[in-house]
C-alpha positions in Angstrom: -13.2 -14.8 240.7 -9.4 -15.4 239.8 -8.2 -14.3 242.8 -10.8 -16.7 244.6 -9.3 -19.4 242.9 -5.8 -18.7 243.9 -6.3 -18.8 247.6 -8.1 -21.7 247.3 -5.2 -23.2 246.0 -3.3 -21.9 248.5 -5.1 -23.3 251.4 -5.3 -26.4 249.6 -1.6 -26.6 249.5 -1.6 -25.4 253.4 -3.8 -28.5 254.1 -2.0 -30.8 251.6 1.4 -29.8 253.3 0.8 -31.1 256.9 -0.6 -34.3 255.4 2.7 -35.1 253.7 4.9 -34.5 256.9 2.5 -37.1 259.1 3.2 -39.6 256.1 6.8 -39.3 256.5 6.1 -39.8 260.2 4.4 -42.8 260.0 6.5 -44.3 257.8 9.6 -43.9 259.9 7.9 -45.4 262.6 7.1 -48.3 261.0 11.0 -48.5 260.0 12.1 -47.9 263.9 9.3 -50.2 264.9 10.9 -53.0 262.0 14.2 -52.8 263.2 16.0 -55.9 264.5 17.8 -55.5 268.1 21.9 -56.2 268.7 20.7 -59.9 270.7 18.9 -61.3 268.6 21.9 -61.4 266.0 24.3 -63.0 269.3 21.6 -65.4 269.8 21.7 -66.3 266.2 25.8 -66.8 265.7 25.8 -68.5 269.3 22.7 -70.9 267.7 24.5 -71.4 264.3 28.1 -72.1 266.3 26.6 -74.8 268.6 24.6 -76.5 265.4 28.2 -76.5 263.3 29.3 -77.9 266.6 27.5 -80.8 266.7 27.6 -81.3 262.9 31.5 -81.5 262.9 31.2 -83.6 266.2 28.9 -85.8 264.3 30.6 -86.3 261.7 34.1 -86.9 263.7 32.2 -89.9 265.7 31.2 -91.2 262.1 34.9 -90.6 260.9 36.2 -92.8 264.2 33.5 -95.5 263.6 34.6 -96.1 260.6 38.3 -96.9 261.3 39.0 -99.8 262.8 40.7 -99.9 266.7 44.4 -99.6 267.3 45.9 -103.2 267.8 47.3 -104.0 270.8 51.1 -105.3 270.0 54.3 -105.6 272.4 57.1 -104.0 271.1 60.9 -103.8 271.9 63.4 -101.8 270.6 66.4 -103.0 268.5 69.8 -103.0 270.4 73.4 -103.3 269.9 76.3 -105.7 271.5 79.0 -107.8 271.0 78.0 -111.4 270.0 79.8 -114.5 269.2 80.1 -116.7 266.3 79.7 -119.9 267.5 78.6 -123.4 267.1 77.2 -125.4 270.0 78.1 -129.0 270.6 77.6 -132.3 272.9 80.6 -133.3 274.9 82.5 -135.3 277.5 85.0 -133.8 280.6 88.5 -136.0 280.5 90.9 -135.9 283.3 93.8 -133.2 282.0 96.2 -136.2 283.8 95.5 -140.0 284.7 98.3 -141.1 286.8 97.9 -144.8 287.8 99.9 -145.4 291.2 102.0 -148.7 290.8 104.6 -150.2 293.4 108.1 -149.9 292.4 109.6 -152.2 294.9 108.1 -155.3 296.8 107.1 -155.8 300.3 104.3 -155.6 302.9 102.2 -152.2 302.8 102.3 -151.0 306.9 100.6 -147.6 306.4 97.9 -145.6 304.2 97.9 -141.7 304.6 94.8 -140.8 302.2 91.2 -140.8 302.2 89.5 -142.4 299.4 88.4 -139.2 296.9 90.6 -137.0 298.4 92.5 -134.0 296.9 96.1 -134.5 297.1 98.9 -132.3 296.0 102.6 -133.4 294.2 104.9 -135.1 296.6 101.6 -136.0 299.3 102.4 -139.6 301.3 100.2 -142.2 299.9 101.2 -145.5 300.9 104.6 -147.0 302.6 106.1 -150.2 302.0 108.0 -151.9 304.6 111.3 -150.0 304.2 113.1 -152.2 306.8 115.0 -154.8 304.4 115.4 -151.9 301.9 117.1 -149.8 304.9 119.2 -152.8 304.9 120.8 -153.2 301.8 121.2 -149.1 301.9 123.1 -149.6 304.9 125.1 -152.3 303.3 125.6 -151.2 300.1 127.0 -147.6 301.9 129.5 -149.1 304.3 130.9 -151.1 301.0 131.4 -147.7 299.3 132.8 -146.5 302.5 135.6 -149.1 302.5 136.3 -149.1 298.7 136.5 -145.2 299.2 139.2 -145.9 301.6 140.8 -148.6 299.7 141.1 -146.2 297.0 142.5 -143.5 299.3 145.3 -146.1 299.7 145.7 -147.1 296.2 146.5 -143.4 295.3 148.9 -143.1 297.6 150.8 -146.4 296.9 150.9 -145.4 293.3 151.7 -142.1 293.7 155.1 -143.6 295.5 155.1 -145.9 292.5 154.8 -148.9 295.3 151.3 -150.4 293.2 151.4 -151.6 289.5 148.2 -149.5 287.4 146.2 -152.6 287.2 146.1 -152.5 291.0 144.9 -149.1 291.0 142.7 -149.4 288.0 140.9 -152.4 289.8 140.4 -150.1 293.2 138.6 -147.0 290.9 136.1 -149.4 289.8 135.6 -151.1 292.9 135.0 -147.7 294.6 132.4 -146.6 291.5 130.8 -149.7 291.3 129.9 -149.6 294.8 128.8 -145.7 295.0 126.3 -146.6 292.4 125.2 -150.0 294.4 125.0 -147.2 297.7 122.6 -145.2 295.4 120.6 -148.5 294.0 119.7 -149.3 297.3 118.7 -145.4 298.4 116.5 -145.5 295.2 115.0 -148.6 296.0 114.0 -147.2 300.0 112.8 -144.0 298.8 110.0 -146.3 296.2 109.3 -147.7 299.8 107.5 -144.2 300.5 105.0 -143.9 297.9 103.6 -139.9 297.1 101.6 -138.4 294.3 103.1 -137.6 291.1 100.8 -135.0 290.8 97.6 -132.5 291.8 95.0 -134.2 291.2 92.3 -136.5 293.3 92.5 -139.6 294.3 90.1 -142.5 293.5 88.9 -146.0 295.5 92.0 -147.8 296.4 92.9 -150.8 295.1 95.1 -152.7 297.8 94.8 -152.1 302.4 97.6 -152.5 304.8 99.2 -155.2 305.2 98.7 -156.2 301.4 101.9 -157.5 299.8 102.6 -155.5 296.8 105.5 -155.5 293.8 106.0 -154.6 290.2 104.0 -156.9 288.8 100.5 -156.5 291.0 97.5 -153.9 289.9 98.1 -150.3 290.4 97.4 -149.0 293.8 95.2 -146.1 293.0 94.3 -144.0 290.6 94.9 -140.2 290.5 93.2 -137.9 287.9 93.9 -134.2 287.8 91.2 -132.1 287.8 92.2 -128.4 287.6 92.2 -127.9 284.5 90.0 -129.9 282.8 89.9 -131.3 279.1 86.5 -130.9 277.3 86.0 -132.9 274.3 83.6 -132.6 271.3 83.1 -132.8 267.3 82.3 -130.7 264.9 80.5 -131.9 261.4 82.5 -131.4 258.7 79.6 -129.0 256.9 80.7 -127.0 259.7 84.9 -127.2 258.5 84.8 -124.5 256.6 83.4 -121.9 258.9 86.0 -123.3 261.1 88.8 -123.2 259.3 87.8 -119.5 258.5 88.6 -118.3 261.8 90.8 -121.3 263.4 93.9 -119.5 265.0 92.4 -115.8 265.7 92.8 -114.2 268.7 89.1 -115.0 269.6 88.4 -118.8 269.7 87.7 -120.0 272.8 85.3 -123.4 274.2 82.6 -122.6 276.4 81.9 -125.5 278.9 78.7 -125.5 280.7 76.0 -128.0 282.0 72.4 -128.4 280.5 70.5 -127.6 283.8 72.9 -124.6 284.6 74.1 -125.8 287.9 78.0 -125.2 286.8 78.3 -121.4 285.7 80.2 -121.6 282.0 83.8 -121.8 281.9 85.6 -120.1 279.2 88.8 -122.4 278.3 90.9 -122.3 275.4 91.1 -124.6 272.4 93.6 -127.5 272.7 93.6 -129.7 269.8 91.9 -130.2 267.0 92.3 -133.3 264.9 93.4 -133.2 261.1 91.1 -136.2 259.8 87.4 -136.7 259.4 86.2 -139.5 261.3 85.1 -142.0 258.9 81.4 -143.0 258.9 80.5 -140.4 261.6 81.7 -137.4 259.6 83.5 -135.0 262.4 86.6 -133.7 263.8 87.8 -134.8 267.0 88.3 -131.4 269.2 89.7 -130.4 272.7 89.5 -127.6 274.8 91.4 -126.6 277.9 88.6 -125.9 280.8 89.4 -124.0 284.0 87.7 -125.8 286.9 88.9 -124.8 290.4 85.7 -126.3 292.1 86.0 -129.7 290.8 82.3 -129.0 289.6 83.3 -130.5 286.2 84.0 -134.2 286.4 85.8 -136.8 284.1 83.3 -138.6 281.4 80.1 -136.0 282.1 77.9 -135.2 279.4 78.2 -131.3 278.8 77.0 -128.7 276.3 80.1 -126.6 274.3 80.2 -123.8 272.9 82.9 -123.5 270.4 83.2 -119.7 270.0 85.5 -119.0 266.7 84.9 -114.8 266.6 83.0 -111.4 268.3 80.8 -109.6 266.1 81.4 -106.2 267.6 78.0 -104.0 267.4 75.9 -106.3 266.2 72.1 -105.0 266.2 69.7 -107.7 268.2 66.0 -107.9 268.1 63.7 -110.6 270.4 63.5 -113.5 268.3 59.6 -113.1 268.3 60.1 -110.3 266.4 61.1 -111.8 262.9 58.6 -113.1 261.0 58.6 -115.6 258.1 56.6 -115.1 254.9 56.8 -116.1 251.0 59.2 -113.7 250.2 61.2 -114.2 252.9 62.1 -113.0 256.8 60.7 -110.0 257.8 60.1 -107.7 260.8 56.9 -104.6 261.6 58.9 -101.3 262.8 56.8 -99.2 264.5 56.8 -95.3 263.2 56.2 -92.2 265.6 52.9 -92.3 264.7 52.2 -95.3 266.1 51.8 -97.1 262.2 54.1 -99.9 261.4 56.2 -100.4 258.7 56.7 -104.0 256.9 60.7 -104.2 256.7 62.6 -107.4 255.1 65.2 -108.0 257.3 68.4 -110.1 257.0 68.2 -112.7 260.7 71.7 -113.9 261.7 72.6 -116.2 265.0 70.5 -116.3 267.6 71.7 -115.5 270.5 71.3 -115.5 274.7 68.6 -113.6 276.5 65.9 -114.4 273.8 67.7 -112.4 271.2 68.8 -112.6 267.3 71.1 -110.9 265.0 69.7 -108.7 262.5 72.2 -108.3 259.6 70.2 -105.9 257.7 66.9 -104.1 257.8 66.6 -102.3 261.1 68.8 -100.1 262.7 69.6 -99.4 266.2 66.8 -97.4 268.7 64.2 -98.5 265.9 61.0 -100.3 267.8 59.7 -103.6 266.5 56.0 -105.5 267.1 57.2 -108.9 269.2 53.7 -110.4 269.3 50.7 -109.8 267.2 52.0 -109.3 264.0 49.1 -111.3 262.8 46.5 -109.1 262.7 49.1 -106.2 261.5 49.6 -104.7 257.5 51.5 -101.7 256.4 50.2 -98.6 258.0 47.8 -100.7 260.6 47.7 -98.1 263.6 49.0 -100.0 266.8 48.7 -99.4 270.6 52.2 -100.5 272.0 53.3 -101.8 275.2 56.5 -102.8 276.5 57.8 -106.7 275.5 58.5 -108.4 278.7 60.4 -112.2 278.0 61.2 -115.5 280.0 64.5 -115.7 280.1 67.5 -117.6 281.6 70.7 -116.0 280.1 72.2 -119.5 280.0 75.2 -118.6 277.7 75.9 -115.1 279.3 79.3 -115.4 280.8 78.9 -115.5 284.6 74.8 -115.8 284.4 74.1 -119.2 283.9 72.7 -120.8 286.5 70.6 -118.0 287.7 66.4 -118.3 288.0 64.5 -117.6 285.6 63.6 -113.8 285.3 61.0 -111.1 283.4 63.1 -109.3 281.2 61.8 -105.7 279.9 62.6 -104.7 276.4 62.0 -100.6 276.4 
């Protein structure tokens, strides 16, 4: 009976064993069949990627909505030349020389030898006086020197043999002086007959024609004025003195001549004169400069605009005069930064200057870019989107530019 027992056991653990081994089977099945394949995790980074994607791209476009736009602004950048210090006057042109053309002898004018408004030079013919009764008395007045010249020939011989008392002789050396110098009275008085210019200059509407008798005592013949150089005079206020007096005698102070619709380029002359009084009641100096004007463009009693130029500031840094602004606490200018922000900067605005431009004492340095125009929609750190300044102008005061059309000028 035991041993009945025990094989049954046995074959049940024969049967049990095979039943275990399927369950193993089957369960590692089920794990291969759970098992999640190498493209489905691609698929899911590739899926996640795009969605952070357009998350970030989202929130980028909400990021840029949110600023506000770049302003547009022109900008120009901050240079340096040599300027002058100057002052800038109303004045008048005055002949350098006036010469009015009187007769020195009387008689019958018989010939002209100018054109009204002409250029003459020194020693040119201008009128001549009927030299005949003048070549007369010459004549006379010579052959009496000739024979007192002979008489006192004669004279020194007779003395010299003692023949003549001194009185004798005496009376003959006077005789022969006194009618040398009547010889040369009477030469002076036919070269007056031929009447020339005293001087370069031009020559104005004539007073007297030919066959006018003229003298001494009648109205000048003509007028002459010289017109290379020319004077230029002007005033300066007295509030202005003692910038003047500052610089008056350096190497630098010159007068700038120029018309106001730029027809006449600007001449650069020197300074003549300047009076040591204040006018009374108008409160100014009296001034004169020395103007070249080889073209006769420059004419006595014009109206002109002066320049008086006392020094050179030598480097000076210049910005378009757009560019400086004015607020409550005083002049100020937007400097652009390499990333296209600007910077508020107080700045220190001297003379302005030709070309559109100003000084800038202090504040911004050379190369440095400044807004021109639209500064009013601009604070500290506003993002701009610059463009080139381009300005109207007419360099009227550059030396050898005035005159020229009007031009767009690029500030880069």
């Amino acid at each position: 009976m035991k041993l009945h027992t025990e094989v049954s056991d046995v074959k049940t653990l024969d049967h049990g064993a095979p039943q275990r081994s399927r369950s193993s089977q089957m369960k590692r099945t089920r794990a291969a069949n759970q098992k999640v394949p190498k493209w489905a995790y691609l698929l899911f980074i590739i899926l996640a990627g795009f969605v952070t994607y357009r998350l970030l791209q989202h929130r980028a476009a909400e990021i840029k909505t949110a600023q506000p736009p770049a302003r547009p602004v022109t900008v120009a950048k901050a240079i340096t030349k040599d300027v002058p210090v100057y002052l800038d006057e109303i004045g008048t042109c005055a002949a350098y020389e006036t010469v009015q053309v009187q007769a020195q002898v009387s008689g019958k004018i018989i010939e002209r030898h100018f054109q009204d408004g002409s250029d003459v030079k020194k020693g040119d013919p201008l009128f001549t006086i009927d030299p005949r009764p003048y070549q007369a008395a010459f004549d006379q007045a010579k052959a009496q020197a000739a024979l007192d010249q002979a008489t006192l020939k004669r004279q020194e011989d007779l003395r010299a043999r003692k023949v003549i008392s001194q009185q004798d002789y005496d009376t003959a050396v006077a005789n022969a002086q006194k009618s040398q110098a009547a010889a040369e009275a009477a030469q002076v008085n036919l070269d007056y007959c031929y009447i020339k210019s005293p001087i370069n200059g031009r020559v104005g509407l004539r007073n007297v024609d030919v066959g006018n008798l003229v003298g001494p005592s009648t109205p000048p013949l003509v007028t002459i004025q010289g017109l290379d150089p020319i004077y230029t005079d002007f005033t300066v206020a007295e509030n202005d003195l003692p910038l003047v007096r500052k610089y008056l005698g350096g190497p630098n102070v010159k007068v700038e001549t120029y018309l106001a619709d730029g027809s006449v380029a600007p001449r650069l002359g020197d300074l003549y004169f300047i009076d040591n009084a204040v006018q009374p009641g108008s409160g100014t100096v009296k001034a004169r400069g020395v103007t070249p004007n080889p073209d006769r463009a420059l004419w006595p009693s014009e109206f002109v605009l002066v320049r008086f130029i006392l020094d050179m500031l030598k480097n000076a840094t210049l910005v378009p005069s757009q560019a400086v602004q004015v607020s409550q606490s005083g002049p100020f200018v937007f400097v652009v930064k390499q990333d296209n922000t600007v910077d508020l900067r107080p700045v220190k605005p001297g003379q302005r200057q030709d070309g559109d431009l100003v000084v800038v004492e202090s504040g911004v340095k050379p190369g440095e870019t400044v807004v021109v125009t639209g500064q009013l929609a601009l604070s500290p750190g506003t993002k701009v989107a610059p463009q080139p300044y381009a300005a109207e102008t007419s360099g009227t005061l550059q030396s050898g530019e005035v005159g020229t059309p009007k031009s767009a000028t690029s500030y880069e």
